[in-house]
C-alpha positions, 0 to 999 in steps of 0.5 A, spaced: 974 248 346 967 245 344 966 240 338 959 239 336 955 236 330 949 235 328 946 231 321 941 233 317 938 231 310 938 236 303 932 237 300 933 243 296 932 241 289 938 243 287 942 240 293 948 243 295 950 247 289 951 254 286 946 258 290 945 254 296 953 252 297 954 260 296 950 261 302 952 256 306 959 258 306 955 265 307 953 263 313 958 258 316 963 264 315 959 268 320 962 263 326 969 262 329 969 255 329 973 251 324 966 248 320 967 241 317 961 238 312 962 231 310 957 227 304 954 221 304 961 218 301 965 220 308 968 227 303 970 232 308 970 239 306 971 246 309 965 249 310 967 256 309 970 254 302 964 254 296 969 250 292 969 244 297 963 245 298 961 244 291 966 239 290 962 234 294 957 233 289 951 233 295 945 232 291 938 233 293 935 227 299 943 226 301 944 226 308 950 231 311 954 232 317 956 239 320 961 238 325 964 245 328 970 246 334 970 252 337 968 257 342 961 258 338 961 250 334 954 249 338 951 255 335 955 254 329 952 247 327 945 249 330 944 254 324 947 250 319 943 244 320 937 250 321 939 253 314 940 246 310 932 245 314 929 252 311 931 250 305 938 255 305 933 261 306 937 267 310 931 269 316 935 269 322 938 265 327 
Protein backbone atom coordinates (compact mmCIF):
# COMPACT_ATOMS: atom_id res chain seq x y z
CA UNK A 1 0.00 0.00 0.00
CA UNK A 2 1.57 3.60 -1.12
CA UNK A 3 1.78 6.35 1.55
CA UNK A 4 2.49 9.89 -0.23
CA UNK A 5 2.47 13.43 0.90
CA UNK A 6 2.73 16.64 -0.33
CA UNK A 7 2.71 20.30 1.51
CA UNK A 8 0.96 23.32 0.08
CA UNK A 9 0.20 26.77 1.32
CA UNK A 10 -3.86 28.17 1.26
CA UNK A 11 -4.41 31.14 -0.24
CA UNK A 12 -8.02 31.43 -0.55
CA UNK A 13 -9.26 34.54 1.29
CA UNK A 14 -11.21 32.42 3.13
CA UNK A 15 -8.75 29.85 3.96
CA UNK A 16 -10.07 26.52 4.67
CA UNK A 17 -13.58 27.19 5.74
CA UNK A 18 -17.36 26.61 4.68
CA UNK A 19 -17.00 26.46 0.85
CA UNK A 20 -13.75 25.45 0.01
CA UNK A 21 -13.66 22.86 3.09
CA UNK A 22 -16.96 21.43 1.28
CA UNK A 23 -15.02 21.05 -1.55
CA UNK A 24 -12.07 19.75 -0.47
CA UNK A 25 -13.81 17.11 1.53
CA UNK A 26 -15.86 16.90 -1.99
CA UNK A 27 -13.08 15.76 -3.62
CA UNK A 28 -10.82 13.78 -1.30
CA UNK A 29 -13.92 11.46 -1.10
CA UNK A 30 -13.40 10.80 -4.40
CA UNK A 31 -10.02 8.51 -3.46
CA UNK A 32 -9.75 5.40 -1.57
CA UNK A 33 -7.14 6.24 0.47
CA UNK A 34 -7.16 7.21 3.87
CA UNK A 35 -6.68 11.18 3.51
CA UNK A 36 -5.02 13.24 6.43
CA UNK A 37 -4.61 16.88 6.39
CA UNK A 38 -2.67 18.28 9.04
CA UNK A 39 -2.36 22.37 10.05
CA UNK A 40 0.58 24.47 10.94
CA UNK A 41 0.05 23.63 14.72
CA UNK A 42 0.56 19.43 13.85
CA UNK A 43 -3.87 19.36 13.90
CA UNK A 44 -4.59 16.33 12.27
CA UNK A 45 -7.69 15.67 10.47
CA UNK A 46 -9.83 13.30 8.38
CA UNK A 47 -10.05 14.89 5.08
CA UNK A 48 -13.42 13.24 4.05
CA UNK A 49 -14.78 14.92 7.17
CA UNK A 50 -16.16 18.74 6.66
CA UNK A 51 -16.20 19.06 10.21
CA UNK A 52 -12.56 18.15 10.97
CA UNK A 53 -11.79 19.81 8.18
CA UNK A 54 -13.04 22.82 9.63
CA UNK A 55 -12.33 22.41 12.88
CA UNK A 56 -8.51 23.01 12.26
CA UNK A 57 -9.11 26.72 11.87
CA UNK A 58 -6.61 27.00 8.50
CA UNK A 59 -6.68 30.44 7.46
CA UNK A 60 -5.42 32.04 4.47
CA UNK A 61 -1.32 32.01 3.86
CA UNK A 62 -1.47 28.89 6.34
CA UNK A 63 0.69 25.90 5.10
CA UNK A 64 -1.03 22.39 5.09
CA UNK A 65 0.06 18.84 4.71
CA UNK A 66 -1.80 15.94 2.72
CA UNK A 67 -0.92 12.99 3.42
CA UNK A 68 -2.78 9.95 1.64
CA UNK A 69 -2.28 5.72 2.08
CA UNK A 70 -3.76 3.84 -0.35
CA UNK A 71 -3.47 2.03 -3.66
CA UNK A 72 -4.45 5.80 -5.21
CA UNK A 73 -2.79 8.03 -2.25
CA UNK A 74 -0.29 9.52 -4.81
CA UNK A 75 -3.32 10.76 -7.14
CA UNK A 76 -5.12 11.50 -4.32
CA UNK A 77 -2.38 14.15 -2.54
CA UNK A 78 -1.50 15.40 -6.46
CA UNK A 79 -5.24 16.51 -6.79
CA UNK A 80 -5.69 17.93 -3.40
CA UNK A 81 -2.49 20.02 -3.40
CA UNK A 82 -3.61 20.61 -7.13
CA UNK A 83 -7.11 21.94 -5.57
CA UNK A 84 -5.90 24.02 -2.77
CA UNK A 85 -3.11 25.84 -5.83
CA UNK A 86 -6.34 26.60 -8.18
CA UNK A 87 -8.02 28.25 -5.39
CA UNK A 88 -10.66 25.20 -4.70
CA UNK A 89 -12.01 25.40 -8.22
CA UNK A 90 -13.62 22.09 -9.58
CA UNK A 91 -11.60 21.79 -13.27
CA UNK A 92 -10.60 18.44 -13.72
CA UNK A 93 -7.80 16.49 -12.57
Amino acid sequence: MSRTSGVTTVEHEKGLHARPASVFVQTASEFEAEIEVVNAEGEAADAKSSIGVISLGVEPGDRIEITAQGDDAGRAVDRLVALVENGFELNGE
